[in-house]
N, C-alpha and C positions, 0 to 999 in steps of 0.2 A: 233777483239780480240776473240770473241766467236768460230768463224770459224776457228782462228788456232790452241785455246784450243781441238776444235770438230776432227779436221785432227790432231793433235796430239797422241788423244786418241782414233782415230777411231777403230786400230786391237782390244781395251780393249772390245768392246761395245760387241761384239758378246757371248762373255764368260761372263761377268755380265746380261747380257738377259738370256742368259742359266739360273745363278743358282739365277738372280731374279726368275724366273719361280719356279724353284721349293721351293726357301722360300713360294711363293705366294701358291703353291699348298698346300701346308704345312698348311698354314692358311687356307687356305680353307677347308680342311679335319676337323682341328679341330674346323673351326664355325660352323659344321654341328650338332647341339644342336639338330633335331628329330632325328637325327640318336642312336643308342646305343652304348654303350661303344666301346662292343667289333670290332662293323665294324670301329668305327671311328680309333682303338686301329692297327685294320690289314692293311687298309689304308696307316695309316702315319709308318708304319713299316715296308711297303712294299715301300713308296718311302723313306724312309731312307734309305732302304738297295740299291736299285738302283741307290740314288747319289753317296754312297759310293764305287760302284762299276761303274759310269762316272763319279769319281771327276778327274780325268785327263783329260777330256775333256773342264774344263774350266781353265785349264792351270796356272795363278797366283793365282787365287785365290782356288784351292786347298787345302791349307792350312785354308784358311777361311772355306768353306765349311767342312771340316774333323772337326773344330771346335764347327759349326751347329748341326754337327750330334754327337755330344759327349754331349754337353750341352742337346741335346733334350732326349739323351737315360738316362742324368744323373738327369734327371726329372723327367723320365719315370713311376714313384711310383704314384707320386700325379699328373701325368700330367693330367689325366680321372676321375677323384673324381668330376667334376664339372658333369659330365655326369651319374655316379651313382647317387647323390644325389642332386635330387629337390631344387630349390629352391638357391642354393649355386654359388656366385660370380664365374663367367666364369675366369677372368681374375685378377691380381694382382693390377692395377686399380679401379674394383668395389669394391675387397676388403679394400683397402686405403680408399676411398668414406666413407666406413661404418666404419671404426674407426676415418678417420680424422673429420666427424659429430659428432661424440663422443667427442674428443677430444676437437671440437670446444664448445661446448655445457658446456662442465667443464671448460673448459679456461673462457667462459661468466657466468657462475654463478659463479665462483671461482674469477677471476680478476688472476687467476696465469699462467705464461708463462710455465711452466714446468708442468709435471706431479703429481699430488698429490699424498702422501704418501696414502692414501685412497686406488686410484688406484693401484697403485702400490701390496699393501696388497691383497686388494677384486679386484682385475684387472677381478679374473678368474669367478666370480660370479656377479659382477654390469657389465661387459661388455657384457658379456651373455645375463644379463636379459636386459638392453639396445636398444640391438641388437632383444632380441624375439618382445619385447614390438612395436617395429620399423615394424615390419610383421603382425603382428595380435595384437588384443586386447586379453588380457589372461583372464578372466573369475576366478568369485571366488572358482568356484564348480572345477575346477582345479588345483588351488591352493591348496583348503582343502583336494582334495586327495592326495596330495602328501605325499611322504615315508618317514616318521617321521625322519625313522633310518636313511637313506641318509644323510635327510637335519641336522641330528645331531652330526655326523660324520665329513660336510664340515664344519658347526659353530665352533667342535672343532680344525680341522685342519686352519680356519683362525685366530683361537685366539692362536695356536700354533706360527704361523707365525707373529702371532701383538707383541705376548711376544718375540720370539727372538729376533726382532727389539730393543723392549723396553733396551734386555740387552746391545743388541751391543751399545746404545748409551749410556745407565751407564757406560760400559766399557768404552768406546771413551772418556766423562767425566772425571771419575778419574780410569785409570788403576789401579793404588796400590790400593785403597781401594776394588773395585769389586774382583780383586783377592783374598785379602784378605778374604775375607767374602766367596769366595768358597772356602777358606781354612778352616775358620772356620767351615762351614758347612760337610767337611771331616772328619776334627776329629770329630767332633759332630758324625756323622754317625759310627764311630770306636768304639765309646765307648760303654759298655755293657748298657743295657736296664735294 
């Protein structure tokens, strides 16, 4: 059975060797983590541009490869940010890793399957600190420098966001009356002072 799957598809083997190759070169260029952005950046943009210019040599799959090479140019933004900055998950993988330990961590003190309204709200500020606290230990002398006006700014903008919530589910509640009441509060505002 194997032997006539093998003789069946043996003309395939030659053209998916080809542009297994060059996936694999692919990957290779970008695990090159000493290298610098910009070699790793000319590299993989130099054999992008040469498959594109032999994707007819691997005949069916053509289309597959032309595919390869759209996806990778459409990444192209943030494909090298793991290589500017230190420190920062290579892959979609290590990233998953560090929010699904998050995730898992609230699931276990929480008892809830879903994401907490917490998170959800301060997603942009407990996930962050999380995630620092997870790399280094933060220190209070740190801390106490920190930019007053910043951090007063983001307290307003999450309690901006806590209150929206609050009204969308008054409205959700009782629509007529939340309306209501921004009615009143209209003419309220009309009337002379």
């Amino acid at each position: 059975m194997i032997e006539r799957g093998l003789s069946a598809t043996e003309a395939m083997w030659p053209a998916i060797d080809l542009a297994f190759g060059w996936v694999h070169r692919a990957a290779h260029f970008l695990g090159q983590v000493d290298r610098g952005p910009a070699a790793v950046r000319n590299q993989l943009s130099g054999l992008l541009g040469a498959v594109m210019r032999h994707r007819g040599s691997v005949g069916a799959l053509g289309p597959a490869v032309e595919h390869f090479v759209k996806v990778s140019r459409s990444y192209w933004g943030g494909l090298f940010a793991c290589y500017d900055t230190p420190g920062l998950p290579r892959t979609n993988n290590d990233l998953e890793h560090a929010f699904g330990s998050h995730r898992y961590h609230e699931r276990r003190a929480s008892g809830r399957k879903g994401a907490s309204s917490a998170l959800v709200l301060r997603g942009s500020v407990r996930l962050v600190a999380a995630l620092a606290t997870r790399q280094r230990e933060v220190r209070v002398a740190e801390l106490s420098s920190a930019d007053r006006g910043a951090w007063r700014r983001l307290r307003a903008e999450l309690e901006q966001r806590r209150q929206r919530r609050v009204e969308r589910r008054r409205f959700r509640r009782d629509p007529h009356s939340y309306l209501r009441a921004l009615e009143d509060k209209l003419r309220q505002s009309r009337l002379p002072a």
